[in-house]
DRENDREN-832222 format. One record per residue: y, x negated, z negated of N, C-alpha, C in turn. Coordinates in steps of 0.2 Angstrom, whole numbers, padded with zeros to 4 digits, always signed. Example, Ala and Ser with C-alpha at 12.3 -4.5 7.8 and 13.67 -1.06 7.14 Angstrom:
<lozas>
-0028-0066-0039-0022-0062-0039-0016-0066-0039/-0011-0064-0035-0005-0068-0036+0000-0064-0039/
</lozas>
This chain:
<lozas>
-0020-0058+0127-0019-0055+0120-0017-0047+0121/-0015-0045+0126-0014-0038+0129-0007-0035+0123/-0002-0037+0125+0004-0038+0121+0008-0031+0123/+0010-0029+0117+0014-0023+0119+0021-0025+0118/+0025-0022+0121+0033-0021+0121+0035-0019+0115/+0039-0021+0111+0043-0018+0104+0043-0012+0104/+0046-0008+0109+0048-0001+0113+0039+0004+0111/+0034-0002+0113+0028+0004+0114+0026+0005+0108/+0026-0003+0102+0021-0003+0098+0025+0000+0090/+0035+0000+0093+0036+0006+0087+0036+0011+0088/+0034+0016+0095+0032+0021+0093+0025+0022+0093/+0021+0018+0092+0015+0019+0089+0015+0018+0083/+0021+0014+0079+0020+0015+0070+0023+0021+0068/+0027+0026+0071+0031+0031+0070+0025+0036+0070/+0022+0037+0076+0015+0040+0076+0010+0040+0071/+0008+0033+0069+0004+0030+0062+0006+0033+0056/+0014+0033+0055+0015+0037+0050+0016+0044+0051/+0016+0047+0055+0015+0055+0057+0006+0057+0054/+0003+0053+0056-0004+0056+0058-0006+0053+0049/-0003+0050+0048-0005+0047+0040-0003+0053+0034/+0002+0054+0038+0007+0059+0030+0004+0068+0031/-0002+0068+0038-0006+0075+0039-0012+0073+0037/-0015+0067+0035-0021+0065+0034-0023+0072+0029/-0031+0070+0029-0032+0076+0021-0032+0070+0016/-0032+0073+0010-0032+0072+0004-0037+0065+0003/-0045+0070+0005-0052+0066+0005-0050+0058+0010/-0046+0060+0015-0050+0055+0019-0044+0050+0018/-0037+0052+0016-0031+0047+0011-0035+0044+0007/-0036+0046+0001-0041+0042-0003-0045+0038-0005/-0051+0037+0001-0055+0035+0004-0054+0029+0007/-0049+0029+0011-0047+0024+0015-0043+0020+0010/-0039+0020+0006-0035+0019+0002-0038+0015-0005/-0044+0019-0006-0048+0015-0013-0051+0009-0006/-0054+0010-0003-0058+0005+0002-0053-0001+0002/-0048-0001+0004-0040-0006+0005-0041-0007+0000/-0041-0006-0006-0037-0008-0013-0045-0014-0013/-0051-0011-0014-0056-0013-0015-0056-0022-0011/-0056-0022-0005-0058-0025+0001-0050-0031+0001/-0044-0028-0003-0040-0035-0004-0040-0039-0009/-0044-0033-0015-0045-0039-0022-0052-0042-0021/-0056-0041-0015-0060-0045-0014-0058-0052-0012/-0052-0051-0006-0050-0055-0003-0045-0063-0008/-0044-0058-0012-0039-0061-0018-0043-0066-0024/-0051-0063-0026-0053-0065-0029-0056-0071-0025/-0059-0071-0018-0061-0075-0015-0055-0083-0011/-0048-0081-0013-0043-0085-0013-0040-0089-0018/-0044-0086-0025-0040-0090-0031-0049-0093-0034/-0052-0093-0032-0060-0098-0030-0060-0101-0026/-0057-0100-0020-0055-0107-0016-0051-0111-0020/-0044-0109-0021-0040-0114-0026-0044-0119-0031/-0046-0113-0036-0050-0117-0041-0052-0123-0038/-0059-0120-0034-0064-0126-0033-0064-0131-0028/-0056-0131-0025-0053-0138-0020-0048-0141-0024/-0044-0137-0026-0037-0140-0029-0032-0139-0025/-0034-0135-0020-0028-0136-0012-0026-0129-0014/-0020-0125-0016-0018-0117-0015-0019-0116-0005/-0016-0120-0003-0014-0120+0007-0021-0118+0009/-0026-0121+0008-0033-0117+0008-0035-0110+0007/-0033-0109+0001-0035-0101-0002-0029-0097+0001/-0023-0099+0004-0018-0094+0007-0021-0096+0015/-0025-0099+0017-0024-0099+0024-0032-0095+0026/-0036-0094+0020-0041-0088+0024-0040-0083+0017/-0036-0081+0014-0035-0074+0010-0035-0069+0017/-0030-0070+0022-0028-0066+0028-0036-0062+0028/-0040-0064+0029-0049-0062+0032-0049-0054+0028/-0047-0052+0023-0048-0047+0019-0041-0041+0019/-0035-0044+0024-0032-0041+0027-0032-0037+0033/-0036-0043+0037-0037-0041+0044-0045-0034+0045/-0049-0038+0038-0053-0032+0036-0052-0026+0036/-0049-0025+0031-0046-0017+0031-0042-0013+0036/-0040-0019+0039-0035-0016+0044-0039-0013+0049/-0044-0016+0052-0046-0016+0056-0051-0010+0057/-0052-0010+0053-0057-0004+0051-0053+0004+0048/-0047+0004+0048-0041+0007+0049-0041+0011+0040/-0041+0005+0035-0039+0008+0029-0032+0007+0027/-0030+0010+0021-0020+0009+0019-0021+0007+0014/-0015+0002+0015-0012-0002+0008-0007+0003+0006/-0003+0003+0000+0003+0005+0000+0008+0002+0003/+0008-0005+0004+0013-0009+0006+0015-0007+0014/+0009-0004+0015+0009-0001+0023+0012+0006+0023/+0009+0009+0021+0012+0018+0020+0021+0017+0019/+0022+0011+0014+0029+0011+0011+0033+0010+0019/+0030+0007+0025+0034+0007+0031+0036+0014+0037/+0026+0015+0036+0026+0020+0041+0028+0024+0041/+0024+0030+0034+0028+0036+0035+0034+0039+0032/+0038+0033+0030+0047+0036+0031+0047+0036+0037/+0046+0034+0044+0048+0033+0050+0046+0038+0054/+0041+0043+0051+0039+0051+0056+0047+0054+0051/+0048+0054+0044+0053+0057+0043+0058+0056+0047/+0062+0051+0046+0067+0047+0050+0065+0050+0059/+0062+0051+0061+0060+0052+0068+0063+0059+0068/+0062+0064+0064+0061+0070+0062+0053+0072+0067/+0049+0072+0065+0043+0073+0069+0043+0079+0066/+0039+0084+0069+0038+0092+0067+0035+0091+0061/+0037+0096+0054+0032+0097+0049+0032+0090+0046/+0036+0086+0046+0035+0080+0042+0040+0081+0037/+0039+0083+0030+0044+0083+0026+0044+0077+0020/+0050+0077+0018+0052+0069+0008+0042+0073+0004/+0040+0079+0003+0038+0078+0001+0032+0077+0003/+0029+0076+0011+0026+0074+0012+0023+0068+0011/+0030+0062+0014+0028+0055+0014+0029+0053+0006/+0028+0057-0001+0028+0057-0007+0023+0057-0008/+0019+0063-0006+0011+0065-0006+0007+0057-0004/+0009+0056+0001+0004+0050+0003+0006+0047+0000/+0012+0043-0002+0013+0037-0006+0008+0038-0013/+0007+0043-0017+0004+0043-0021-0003+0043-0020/-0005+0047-0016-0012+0046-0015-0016+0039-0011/-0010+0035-0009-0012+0029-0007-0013+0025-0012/-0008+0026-0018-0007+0024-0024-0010+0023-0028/-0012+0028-0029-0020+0030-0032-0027+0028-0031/-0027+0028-0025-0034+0025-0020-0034+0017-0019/-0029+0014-0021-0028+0009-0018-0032+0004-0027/-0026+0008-0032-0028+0007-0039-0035+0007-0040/-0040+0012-0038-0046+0014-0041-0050+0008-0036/-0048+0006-0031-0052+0000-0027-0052-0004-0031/-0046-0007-0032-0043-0014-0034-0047-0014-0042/-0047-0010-0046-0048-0009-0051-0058-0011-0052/-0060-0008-0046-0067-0009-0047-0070-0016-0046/-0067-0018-0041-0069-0025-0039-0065-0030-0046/-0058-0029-0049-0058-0031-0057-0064-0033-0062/-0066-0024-0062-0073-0025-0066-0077-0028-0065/-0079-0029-0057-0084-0032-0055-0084-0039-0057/-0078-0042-0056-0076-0050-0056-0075-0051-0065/-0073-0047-0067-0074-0049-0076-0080-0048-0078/-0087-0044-0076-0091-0046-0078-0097-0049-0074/-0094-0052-0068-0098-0057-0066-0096-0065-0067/-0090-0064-0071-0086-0070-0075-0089-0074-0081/-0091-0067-0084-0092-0067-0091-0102-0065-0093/-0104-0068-0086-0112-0065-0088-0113-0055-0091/-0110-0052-0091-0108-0046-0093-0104-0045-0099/-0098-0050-0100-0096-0048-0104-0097-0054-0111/-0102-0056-0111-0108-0059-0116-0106-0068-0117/-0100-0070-0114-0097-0078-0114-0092-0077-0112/-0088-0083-0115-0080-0080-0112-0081-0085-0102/-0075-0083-0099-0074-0082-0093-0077-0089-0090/-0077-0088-0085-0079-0095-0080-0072-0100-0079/-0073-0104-0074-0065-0107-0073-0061-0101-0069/-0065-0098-0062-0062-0094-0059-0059-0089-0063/-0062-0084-0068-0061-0080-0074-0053-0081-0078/-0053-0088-0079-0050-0091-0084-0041-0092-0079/-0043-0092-0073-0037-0094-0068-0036-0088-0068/-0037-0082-0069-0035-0075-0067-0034-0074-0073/-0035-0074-0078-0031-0072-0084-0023-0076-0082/-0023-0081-0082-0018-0085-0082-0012-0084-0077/-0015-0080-0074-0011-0080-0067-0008-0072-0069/-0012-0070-0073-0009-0063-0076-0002-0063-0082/-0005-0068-0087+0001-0071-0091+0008-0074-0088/+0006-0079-0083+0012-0081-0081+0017-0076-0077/+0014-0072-0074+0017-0065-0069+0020-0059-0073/+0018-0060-0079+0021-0054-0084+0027-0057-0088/+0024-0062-0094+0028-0065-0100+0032-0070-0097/+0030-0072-0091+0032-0078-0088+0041-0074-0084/+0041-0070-0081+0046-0065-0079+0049-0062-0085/+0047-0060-0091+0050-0057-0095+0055-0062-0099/+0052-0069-0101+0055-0072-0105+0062-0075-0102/+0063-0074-0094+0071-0073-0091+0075-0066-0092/+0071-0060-0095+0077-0055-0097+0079-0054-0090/+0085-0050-0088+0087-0047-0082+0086-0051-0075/+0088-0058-0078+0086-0065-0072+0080-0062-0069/+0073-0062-0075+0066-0063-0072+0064-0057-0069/+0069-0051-0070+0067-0045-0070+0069-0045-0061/+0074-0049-0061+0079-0049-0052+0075-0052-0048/+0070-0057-0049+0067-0061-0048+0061-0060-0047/+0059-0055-0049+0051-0052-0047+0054-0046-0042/+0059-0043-0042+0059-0036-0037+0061-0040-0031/+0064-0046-0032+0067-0051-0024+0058-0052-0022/+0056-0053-0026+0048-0057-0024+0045-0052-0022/+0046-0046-0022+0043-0041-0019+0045-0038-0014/+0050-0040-0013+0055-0037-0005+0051-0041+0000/+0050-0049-0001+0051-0055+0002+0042-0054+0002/+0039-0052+0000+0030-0049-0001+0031-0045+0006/+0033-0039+0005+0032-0033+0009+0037-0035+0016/+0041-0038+0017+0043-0041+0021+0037-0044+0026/+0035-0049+0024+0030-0052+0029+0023-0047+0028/+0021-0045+0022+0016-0038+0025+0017-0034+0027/+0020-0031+0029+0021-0024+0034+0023-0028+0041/+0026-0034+0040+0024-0037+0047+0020-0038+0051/+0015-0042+0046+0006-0041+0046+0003-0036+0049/+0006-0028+0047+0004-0020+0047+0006-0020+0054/+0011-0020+0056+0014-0021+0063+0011-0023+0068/+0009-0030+0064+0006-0034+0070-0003-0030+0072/-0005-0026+0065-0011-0023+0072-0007-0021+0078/-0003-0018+0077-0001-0012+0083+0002-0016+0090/+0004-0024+0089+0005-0026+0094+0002-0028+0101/-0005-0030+0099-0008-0031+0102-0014-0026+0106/-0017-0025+0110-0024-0019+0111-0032-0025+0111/-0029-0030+0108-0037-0034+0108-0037-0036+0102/-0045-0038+0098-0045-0039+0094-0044-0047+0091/-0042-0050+0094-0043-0057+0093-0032-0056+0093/-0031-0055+0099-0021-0053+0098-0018-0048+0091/-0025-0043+0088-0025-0041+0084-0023-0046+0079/-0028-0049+0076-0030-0054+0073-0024-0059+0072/-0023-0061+0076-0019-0068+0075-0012-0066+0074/-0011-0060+0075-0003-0058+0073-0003-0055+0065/-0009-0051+0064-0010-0053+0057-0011-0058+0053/-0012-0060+0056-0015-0068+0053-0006-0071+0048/-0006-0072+0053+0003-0076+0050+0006-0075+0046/+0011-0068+0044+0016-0066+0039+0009-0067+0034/+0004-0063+0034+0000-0063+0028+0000-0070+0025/-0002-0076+0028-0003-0083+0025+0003-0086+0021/+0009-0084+0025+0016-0084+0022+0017-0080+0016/+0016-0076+0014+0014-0070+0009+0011-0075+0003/+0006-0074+0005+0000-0078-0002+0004-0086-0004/+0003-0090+0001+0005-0096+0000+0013-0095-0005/+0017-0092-0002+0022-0091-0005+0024-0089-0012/+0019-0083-0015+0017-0083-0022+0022-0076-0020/+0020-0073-0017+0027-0067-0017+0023-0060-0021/+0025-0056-0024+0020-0052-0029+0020-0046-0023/+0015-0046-0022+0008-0040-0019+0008-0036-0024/+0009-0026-0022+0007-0021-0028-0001-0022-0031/-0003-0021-0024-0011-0019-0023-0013-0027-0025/-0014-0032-0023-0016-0037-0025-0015-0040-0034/-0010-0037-0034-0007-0036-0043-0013-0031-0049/-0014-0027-0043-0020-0021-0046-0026-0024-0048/-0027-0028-0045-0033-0034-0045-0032-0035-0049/-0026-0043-0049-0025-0047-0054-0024-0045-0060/-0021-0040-0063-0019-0039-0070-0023-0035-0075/-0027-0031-0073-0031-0028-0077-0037-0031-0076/-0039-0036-0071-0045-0043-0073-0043-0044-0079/-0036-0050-0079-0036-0052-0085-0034-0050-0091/-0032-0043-0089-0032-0039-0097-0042-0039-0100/-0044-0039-0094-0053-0035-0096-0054-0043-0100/-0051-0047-0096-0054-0056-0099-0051-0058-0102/-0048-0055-0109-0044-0056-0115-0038-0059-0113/-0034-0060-0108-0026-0065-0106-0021-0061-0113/-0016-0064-0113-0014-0063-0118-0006-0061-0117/-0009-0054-0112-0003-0049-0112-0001-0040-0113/-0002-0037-0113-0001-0030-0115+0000-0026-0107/-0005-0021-0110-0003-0013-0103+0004-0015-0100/+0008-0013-0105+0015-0014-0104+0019-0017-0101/+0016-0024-0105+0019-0029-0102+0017-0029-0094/+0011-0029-0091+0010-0026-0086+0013-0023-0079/+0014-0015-0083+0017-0013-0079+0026-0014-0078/+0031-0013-0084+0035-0015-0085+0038-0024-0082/+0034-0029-0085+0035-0035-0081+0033-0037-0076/+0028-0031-0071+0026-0032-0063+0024-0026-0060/+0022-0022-0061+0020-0018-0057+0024-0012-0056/+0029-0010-0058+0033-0007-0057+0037-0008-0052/+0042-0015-0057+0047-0018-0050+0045-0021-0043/+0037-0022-0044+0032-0027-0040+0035-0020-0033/+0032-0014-0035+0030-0007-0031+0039-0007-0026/+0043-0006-0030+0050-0005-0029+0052-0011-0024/+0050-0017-0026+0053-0020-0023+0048-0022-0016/+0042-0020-0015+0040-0020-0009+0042-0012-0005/+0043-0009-0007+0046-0002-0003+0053-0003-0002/+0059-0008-0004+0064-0010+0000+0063-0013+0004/+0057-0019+0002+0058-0023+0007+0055-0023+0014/+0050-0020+0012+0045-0017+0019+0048-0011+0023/+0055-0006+0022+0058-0002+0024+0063-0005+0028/+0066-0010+0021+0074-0011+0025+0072-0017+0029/+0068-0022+0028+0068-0028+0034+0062-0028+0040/+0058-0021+0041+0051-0021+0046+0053-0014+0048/+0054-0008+0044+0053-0004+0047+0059+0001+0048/+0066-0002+0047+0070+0001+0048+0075-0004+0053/+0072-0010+0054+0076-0016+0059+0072-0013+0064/+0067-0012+0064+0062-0012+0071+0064-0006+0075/+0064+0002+0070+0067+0006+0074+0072+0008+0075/+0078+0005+0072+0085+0006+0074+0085+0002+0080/+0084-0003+0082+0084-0008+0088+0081-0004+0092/+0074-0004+0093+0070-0001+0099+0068+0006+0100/+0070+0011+0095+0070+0018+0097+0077+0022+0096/+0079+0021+0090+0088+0022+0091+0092+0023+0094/+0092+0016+0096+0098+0013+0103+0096+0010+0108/+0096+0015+0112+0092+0016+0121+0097+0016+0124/+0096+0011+0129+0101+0010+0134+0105+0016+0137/+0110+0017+0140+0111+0022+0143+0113+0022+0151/+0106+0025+0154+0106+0025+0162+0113+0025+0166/+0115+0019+0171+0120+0021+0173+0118+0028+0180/+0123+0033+0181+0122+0036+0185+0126+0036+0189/+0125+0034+0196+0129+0032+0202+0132+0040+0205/+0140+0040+0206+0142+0045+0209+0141+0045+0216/+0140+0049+0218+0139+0053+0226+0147+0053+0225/+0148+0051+0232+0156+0054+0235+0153+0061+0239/+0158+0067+0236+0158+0071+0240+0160+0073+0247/+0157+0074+0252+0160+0075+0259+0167+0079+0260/+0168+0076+0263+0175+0080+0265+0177+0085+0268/+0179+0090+0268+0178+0097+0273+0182+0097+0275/+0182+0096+0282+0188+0097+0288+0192+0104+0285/+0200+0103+0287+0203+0108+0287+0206+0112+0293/
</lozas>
């Protein structure tokens, strides 16, 4: 598996988010639409396994594959950027300034959004013969999964509202673990299988994804569901965003390097007795 040390592979994420927050603009957004595009593949292709077994444990144990895809091919999710490049801040790395890792959060934001959104299109009008009958079963499950994640949260008031930002901590949580785990490994396969894990825990667990959200909601606005923009952003995607940026921060990317870069041991150094000079 070619396993690296705590020590090696977080300063290789400290690094990831230095070289992230200098990226240019074009090649930000590119890799970033690519990611958005390439998890709402992975998410359409997980709630069509559900449908057509009845087993969710099925579609949460291969959704990972369009994880491991992007990853591999070195695109960004937001959920990811939300860990790395505060941690070139936090490092003080040369030239790394707040308004930097702002810059990239939005342009991940944005790239992630225009992915996610096309592959939407794509699934609302390959649901609906273009548009021209209403949705298939898969179609009809993504509306529904758009309803229950907005109205469904709403109609608890402050409770639903606390309830969706914890589901987003406890999301970004085991995905930036995910994120991490490329760096653990140097083989594709040790790659692979450390991704593999927090992710499966993620999906099964129903925990709200920003970028997977991007997908899901504007599908089912396009397939008639019966919620509003608003309702949208306001009952998910908002607190969805906030509560994956605590929780990808405070429990992956700020546990990891306060432990293993932080707090270094301190070398003991053995006194030399000085010689004694005859008097």
């Amino acid at each position: 598996m070619s396993y690296l040390a705590p020590s090696e592979f977080v300063t290789k994420m400290v690094d990831a988010g230095e070289s992230k927050i200098f990226m240019s603009t074009r090649d930000t957004i590119i890799r970033a639409y690519m990611a958005g595009a390439i998890l709402a593949l992975a998410a359409w292709f997980a709630v069509t396994i559900n449908v057509n077994t009845g087993q969710p444990l099925v579609g949460a144990l291969l959704f990972p594959v369009g994880f491991v895809m992007l990853y591999l091919l070195g695109f960004d999710l937001l959920t990811g950027v939300f860990v790395l490049s505060p941690l070139a801040l936090i490092d003080k790395r040369p030239g790394v300034t707040l308004g930097g890792v702002l810059r990239n959060w939005g342009l991940v934001f944005v790239g992630n959004f225009a992915g996610a959104f096309t592959v939407a299109f794509m699934m609302a009008f390959v649901t609906t013969f273009g548009f021209t009958q209403a949705p298939d079963k898969v179609g009809a499950a993504i509306g529904n999964i758009g309803e229950g994640r907005t109205l469904g949260y709403a109609a608890h008031g402050a409770a639903g509202m606390a309830t969706l930002f914890l589901r987003g901590m406890l999301c970004n949580w085991m995905v930036s673990t995910g994120v991490v785990g490329a760096m653990i490994s140097t083989s594709v396969p040790g790659k692979v299988i450390a991704m593999w894990m927090p992710i499966l825990v993620f999906f099964y667990m129903v925990f709200e994804h920003s970028v997977v959200n991007m997908f899901l909601f504007p599908s089912g606005l396009m397939l008639g569901a019966k919620f509003s923009i608003m309702d949208y952003l306001i009952w998910n995607e908002i607190p969805t965003v906030l509560g994956n940026l605590v929780g990808g921060l405070a429990f992956t990317g700020m546990t990891l390097y306060t432990t293993h870069v932080m707090t270094k041991p301190k070398r003991q150094v053995d006194k030399v007795a000085k010689p004694r000079v005859a008097a």
